[in-house]
C-alpha positions as CSV (number, residue, x, y, z in Angstrom):
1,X,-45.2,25.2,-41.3
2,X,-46.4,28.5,-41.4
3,X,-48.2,30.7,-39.0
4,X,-47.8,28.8,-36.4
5,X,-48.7,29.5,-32.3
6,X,-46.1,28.9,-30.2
7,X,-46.7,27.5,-26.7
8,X,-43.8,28.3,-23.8
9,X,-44.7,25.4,-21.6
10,X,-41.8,26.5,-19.4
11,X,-43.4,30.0,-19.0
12,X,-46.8,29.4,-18.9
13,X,-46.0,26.8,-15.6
14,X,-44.1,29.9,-14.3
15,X,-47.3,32.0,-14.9
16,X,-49.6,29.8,-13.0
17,X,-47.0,29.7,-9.9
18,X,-47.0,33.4,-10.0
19,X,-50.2,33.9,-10.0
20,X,-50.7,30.9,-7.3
21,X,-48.3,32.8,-5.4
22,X,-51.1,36.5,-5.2
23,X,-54.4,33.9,-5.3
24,X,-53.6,31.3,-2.9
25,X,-50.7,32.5,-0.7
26,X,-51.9,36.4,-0.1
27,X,-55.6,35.9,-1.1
28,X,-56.7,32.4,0.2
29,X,-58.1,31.9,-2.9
30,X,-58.5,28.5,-4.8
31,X,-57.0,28.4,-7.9
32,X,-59.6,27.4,-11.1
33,X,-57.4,28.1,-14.8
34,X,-59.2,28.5,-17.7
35,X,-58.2,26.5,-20.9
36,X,-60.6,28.2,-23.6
37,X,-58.1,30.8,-25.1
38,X,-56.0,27.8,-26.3
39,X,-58.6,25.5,-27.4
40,X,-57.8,23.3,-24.4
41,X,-54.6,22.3,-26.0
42,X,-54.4,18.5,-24.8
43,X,-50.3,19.4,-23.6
44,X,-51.2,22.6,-22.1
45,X,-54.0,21.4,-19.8
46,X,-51.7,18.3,-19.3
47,X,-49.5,20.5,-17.5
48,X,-52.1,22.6,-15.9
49,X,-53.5,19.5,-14.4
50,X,-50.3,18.1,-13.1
51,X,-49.5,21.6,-11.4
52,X,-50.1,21.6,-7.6
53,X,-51.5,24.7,-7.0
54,X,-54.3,24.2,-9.6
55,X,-57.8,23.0,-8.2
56,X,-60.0,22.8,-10.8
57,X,-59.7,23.4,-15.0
58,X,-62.4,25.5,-16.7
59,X,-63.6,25.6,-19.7
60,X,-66.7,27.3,-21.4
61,X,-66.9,24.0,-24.4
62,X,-67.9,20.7,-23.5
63,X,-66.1,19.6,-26.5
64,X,-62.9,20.8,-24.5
65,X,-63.5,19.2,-21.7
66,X,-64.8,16.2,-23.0
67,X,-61.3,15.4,-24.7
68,X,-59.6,16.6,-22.0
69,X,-61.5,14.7,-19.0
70,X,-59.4,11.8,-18.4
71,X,-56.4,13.8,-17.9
72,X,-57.7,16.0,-15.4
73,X,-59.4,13.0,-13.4
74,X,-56.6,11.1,-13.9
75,X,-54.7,14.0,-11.5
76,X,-57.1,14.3,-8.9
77,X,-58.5,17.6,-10.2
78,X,-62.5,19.3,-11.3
79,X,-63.3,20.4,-14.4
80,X,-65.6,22.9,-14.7
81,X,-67.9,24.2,-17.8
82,X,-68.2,27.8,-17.2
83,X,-70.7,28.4,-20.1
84,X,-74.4,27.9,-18.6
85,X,-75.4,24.5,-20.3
86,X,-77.6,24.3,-23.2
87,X,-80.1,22.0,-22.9
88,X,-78.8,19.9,-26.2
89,X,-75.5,19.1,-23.8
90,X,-77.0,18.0,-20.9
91,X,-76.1,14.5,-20.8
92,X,-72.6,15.6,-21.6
93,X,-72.3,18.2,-18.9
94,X,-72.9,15.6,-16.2
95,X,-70.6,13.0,-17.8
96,X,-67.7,14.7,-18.5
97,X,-68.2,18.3,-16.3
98,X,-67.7,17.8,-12.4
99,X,-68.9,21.3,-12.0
100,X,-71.2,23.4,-13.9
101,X,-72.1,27.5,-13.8
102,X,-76.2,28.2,-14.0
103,X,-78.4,30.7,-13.9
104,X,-81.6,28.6,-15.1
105,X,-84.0,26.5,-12.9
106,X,-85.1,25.0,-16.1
107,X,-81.7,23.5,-16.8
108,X,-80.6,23.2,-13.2
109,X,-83.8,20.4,-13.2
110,X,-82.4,18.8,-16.3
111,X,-78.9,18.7,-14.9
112,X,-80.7,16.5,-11.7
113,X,-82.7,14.4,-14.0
114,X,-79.8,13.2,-16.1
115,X,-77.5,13.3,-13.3
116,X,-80.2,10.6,-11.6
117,X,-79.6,8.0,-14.7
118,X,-76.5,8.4,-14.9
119,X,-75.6,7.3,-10.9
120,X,-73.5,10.6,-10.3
121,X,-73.7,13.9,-8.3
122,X,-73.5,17.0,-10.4
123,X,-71.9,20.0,-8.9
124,X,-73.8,23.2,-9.4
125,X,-72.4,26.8,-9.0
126,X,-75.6,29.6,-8.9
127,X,-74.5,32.8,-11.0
128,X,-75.4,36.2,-9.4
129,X,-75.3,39.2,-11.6
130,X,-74.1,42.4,-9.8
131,X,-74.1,44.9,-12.7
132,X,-72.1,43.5,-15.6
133,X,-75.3,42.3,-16.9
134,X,-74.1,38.9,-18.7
135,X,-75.2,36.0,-16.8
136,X,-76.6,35.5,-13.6
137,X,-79.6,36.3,-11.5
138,X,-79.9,40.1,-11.5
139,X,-78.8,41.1,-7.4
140,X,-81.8,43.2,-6.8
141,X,-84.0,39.9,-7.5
142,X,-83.1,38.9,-3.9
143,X,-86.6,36.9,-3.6
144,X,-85.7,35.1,-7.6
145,X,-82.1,33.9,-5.7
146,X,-83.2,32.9,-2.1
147,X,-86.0,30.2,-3.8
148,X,-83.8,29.1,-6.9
149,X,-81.3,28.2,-4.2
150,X,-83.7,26.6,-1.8
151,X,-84.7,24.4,-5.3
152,X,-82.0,23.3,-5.8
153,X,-80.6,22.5,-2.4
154,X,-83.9,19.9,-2.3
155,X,-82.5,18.1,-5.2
156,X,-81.2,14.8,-5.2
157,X,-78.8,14.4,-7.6
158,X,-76.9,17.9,-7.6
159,X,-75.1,19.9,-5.1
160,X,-75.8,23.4,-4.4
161,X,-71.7,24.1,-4.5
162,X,-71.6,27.5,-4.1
163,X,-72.2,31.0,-5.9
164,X,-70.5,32.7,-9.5
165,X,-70.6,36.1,-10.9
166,X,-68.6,37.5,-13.4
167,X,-67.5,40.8,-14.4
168,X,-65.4,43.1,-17.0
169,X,-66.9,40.6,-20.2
170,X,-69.7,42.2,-21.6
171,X,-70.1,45.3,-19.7
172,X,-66.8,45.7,-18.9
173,X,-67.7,46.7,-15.2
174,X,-64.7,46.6,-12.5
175,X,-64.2,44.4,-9.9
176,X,-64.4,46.2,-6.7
177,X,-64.6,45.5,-2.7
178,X,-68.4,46.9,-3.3
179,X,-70.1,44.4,-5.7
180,X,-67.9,41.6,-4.8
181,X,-69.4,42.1,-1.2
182,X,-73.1,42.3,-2.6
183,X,-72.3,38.5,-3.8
184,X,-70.5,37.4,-0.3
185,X,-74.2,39.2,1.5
186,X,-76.4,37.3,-0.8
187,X,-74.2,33.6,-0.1
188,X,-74.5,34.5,3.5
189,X,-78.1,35.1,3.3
190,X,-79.0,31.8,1.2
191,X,-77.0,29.9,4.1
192,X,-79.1,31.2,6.6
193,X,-82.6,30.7,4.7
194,X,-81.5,27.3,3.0
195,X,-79.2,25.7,5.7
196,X,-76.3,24.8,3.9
197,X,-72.6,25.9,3.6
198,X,-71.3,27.0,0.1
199,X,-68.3,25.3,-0.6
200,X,-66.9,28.2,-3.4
201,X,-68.0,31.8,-3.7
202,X,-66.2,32.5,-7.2
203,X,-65.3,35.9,-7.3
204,X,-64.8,36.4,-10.7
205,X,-61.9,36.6,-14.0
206,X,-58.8,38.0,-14.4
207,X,-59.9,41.4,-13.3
208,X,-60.5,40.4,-9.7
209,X,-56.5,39.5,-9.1
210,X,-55.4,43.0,-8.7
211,X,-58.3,43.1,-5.5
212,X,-55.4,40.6,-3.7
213,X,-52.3,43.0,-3.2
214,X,-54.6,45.7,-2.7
215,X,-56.1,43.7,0.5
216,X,-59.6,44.8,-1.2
217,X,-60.9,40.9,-1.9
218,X,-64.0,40.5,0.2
219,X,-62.7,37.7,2.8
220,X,-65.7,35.1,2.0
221,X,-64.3,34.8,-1.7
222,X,-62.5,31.9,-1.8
223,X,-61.8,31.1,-5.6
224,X,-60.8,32.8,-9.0
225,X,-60.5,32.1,-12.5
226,X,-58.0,33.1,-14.3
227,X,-57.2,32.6,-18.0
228,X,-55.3,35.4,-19.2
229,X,-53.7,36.3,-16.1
230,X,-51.5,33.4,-16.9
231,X,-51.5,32.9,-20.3
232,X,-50.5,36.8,-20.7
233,X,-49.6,37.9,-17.5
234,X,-52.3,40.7,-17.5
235,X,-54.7,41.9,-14.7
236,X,-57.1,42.6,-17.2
237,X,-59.3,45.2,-14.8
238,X,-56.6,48.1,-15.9
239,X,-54.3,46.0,-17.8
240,X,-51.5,45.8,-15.6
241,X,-48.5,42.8,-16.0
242,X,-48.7,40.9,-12.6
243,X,-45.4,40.4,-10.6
244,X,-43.4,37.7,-12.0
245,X,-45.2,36.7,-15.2
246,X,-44.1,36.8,-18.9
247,X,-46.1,38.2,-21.1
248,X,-44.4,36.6,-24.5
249,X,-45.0,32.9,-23.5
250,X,-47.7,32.6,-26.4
251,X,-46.3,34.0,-29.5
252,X,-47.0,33.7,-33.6
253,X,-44.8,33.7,-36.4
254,X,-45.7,34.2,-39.8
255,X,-43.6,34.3,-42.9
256,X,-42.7,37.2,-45.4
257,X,-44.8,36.3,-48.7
258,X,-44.4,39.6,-50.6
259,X,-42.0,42.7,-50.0
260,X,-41.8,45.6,-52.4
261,X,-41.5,49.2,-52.1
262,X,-44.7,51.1,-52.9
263,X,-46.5,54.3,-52.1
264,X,-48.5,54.2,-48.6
265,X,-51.5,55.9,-49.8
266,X,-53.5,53.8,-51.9
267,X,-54.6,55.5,-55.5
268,X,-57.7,55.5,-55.9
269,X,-61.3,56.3,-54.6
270,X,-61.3,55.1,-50.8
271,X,-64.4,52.9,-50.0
272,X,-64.9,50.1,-47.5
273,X,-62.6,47.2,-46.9
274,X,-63.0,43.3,-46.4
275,X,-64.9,44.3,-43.4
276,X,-67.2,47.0,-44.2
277,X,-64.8,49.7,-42.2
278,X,-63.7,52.9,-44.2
279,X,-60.3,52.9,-43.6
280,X,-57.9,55.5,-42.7
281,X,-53.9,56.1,-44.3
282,X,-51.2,57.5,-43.3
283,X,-48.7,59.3,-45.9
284,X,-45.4,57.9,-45.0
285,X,-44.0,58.6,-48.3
286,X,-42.7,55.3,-50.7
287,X,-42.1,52.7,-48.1
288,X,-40.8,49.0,-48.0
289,X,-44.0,47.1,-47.1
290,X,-44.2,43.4,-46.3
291,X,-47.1,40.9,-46.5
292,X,-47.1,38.1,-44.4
293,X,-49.4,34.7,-44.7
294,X,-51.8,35.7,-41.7
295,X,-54.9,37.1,-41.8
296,X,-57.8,38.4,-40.2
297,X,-59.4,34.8,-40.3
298,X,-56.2,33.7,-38.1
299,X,-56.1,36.5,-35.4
300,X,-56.8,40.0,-34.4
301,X,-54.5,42.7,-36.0
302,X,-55.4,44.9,-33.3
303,X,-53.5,42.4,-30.7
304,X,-50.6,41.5,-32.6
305,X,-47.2,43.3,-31.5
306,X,-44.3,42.5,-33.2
307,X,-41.2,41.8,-31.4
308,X,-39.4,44.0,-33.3
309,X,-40.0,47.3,-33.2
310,X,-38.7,48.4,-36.3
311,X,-41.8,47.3,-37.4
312,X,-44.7,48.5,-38.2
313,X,-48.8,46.8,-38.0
314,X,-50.5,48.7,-41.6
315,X,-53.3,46.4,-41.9
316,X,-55.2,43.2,-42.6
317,X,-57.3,41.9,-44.8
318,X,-58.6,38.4,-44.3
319,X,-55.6,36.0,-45.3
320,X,-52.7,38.9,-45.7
321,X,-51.3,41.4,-43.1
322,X,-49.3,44.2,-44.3
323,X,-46.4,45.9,-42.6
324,X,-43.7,48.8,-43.3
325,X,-40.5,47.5,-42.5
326,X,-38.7,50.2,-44.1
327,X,-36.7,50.5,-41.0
328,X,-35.5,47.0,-41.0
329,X,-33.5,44.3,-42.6
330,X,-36.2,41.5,-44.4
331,X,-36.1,39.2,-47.5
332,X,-38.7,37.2,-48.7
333,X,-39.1,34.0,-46.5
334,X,-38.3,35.5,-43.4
335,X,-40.4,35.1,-40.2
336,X,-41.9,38.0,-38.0
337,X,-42.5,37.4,-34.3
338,X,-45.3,39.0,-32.6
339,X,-46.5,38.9,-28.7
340,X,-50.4,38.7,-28.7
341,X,-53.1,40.1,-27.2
342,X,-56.2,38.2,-25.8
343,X,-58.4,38.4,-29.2
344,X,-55.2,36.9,-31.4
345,X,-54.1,34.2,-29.5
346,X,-58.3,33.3,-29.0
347,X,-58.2,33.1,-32.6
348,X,-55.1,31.9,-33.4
349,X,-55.3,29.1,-31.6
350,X,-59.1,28.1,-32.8
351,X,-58.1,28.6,-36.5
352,X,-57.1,25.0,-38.4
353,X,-55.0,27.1,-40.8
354,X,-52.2,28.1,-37.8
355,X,-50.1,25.6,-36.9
356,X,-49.4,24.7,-33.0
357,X,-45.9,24.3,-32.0
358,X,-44.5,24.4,-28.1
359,X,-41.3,25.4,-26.5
């Protein structure tokens, strides 16, 4: 059936051993990948798991790692929710969730409580914000970070683990040597004041990985988590392909539904689309124009490239994309290949109405 997502179990293990290879050989680094983009495909993170460079498996849905839990136990690995916790999933968090990112007293205290009746010992990772302004305890607060650590350091039932931040999501702020170091300075002054060791200082996404070859990683980071770096290939800081990835191991086909030549302006007094956006045409003349059975609702247009490059992306509406392959040689029925982008294979792989094959 199609669309469908195809998978490259092949390639994707080659990913993570590449970018095992910069992490944990040249950086030191512990290796944490992150299932989300893929729905935490039950064969994917089955492979993930079994790979031997790969410490924990994070995920920012319960829900994933609930169904996924036995299998990462089952090789000796963590899972870790990377989402702070709302408070209607506590109970799950500690059952299925080794390790959990917070910024929250107030949940932090919940986490201990249920973590108390259920017999177990909840790992907790305290989020610093250094700029990005997503979550975290703002850096400046030094005071706010120092006592929230000492709190929860006098718990019984979870472990002060060690210290988050994250960067380039919301405010799209690089990783550099500078604010990386502001988070090693604040764990180095809640071991002093508290009296304990953090086990991880988490350095950040995708975007920190290019830090490595540059030998600009501060030296007390000693884990990253990467998701698109191996599902793509992509330092996503400046969007560069890391050494020895592929960047086509997730791919989508769709099939031809429609082709006819037709004008490429539209005729007509131009108003908004689907999507409330005014939209802009250019005049290529009469054209051969495809629609395929994919949509909007099914992916990102703006990060879909097809494989071949006789074509061209015109738009999307919600359940049809439009092409001109006037350059090329297409019948109705036919498939189109396209490499994705972060946003299209995040959708693509959440929609019900793409189908999931593997290679």
């Amino acid at each position: 059936m199609y669309p469908r997502l195809v998978m490259d179990i092949e390639k994707l293990r080659s990913n993570i051993d590449a970018v095992a290879e910069i992490a944990s050989g040249r950086g030191g680094c512990s290796l944490m990948i992150v299932t989300k983009a893929l729905c935490a495909d039950e064969k994917i993170v089955g492979m993930i798991a079994a790979h031997p460079a790969v410490s924990y498996i994070a995920d920012s849905r319960i829900q994933n790692i609930k169904k996924n839990s036995d299998i990462i136990r089952a090789e000796g690995k963590e899972s870790v929710l990377l989402r702070l916790p709302m408070a209607s999933e506590i109970e799950d968090v500690v059952k299925y969730a080794d390790i959990s990112f917070n910024s929250e007293l107030a949940t932090v205290e919940m986490l201990d409580e249920e973590a108390g009746r259920q017999g177990r010992t909840h790992k907790v990772v305290l989020m610093v914000d250094v700029g990005d302004l997503r979550e975290g305890i703002f850096f400046k607060n030094e005071e706010e970070i120092l006592e929230t650590a000492r709190r929860i350091n006098d718990m019984k039932n979870v472990e002060l683990f060690g210290l988050g931040v994250n960067l380039t999501c919301y405010g799209a702020i690089i990783p550099k040597y500078d604010n990386l170091s502001t988070l090693c300075g604040i764990a180095e002054k809640i071991e002093a004041a508290v009296g304990v060791k953090l086990s991880m200082i988490s350095g950040g996404n995708s975007s920190s990985i290019y830090l490595v070859d540059k030998g600009e990683l501060p030296e007390r980071i000693n884990n990253l988590r990467l998701g698109e770096a191996f599902l793509l290939g992509n330092d996503t800081a400046y969007g560069t392909r890391l050494p020895r990835t592929e960047d086509d191991a997730i791919t989508v086909e769709a099939q031809i539904i429609e082709l006819k030549e037709k004008p490429s302006l539209p005729i007509g007094e131009v108003g908004v689309d689907a999507f409330g956006q005014k939209p802009y045409y250019e005049d290529r003349g009469v054209i051969k124009r495809a629609i395929l059975a994919i949509g909007q609702q099914d992916m990102d247009r703006d990060s879909m490239y097809p494989v071949d490059d006789r074509i061209d992306v015109l738009g999307a509406s919600s359940d049809h994309m439009l092409l001109d392959v006037t350059k090329a040689d297409y019948k109705v029925g036919d498939i189109v290949t396209f490499k994705l982008g972060y946003g299209s294979v995040l959708k693509a792989a959440t929609s019900p109405y793409v189908e999931k094959a593997y290679k």
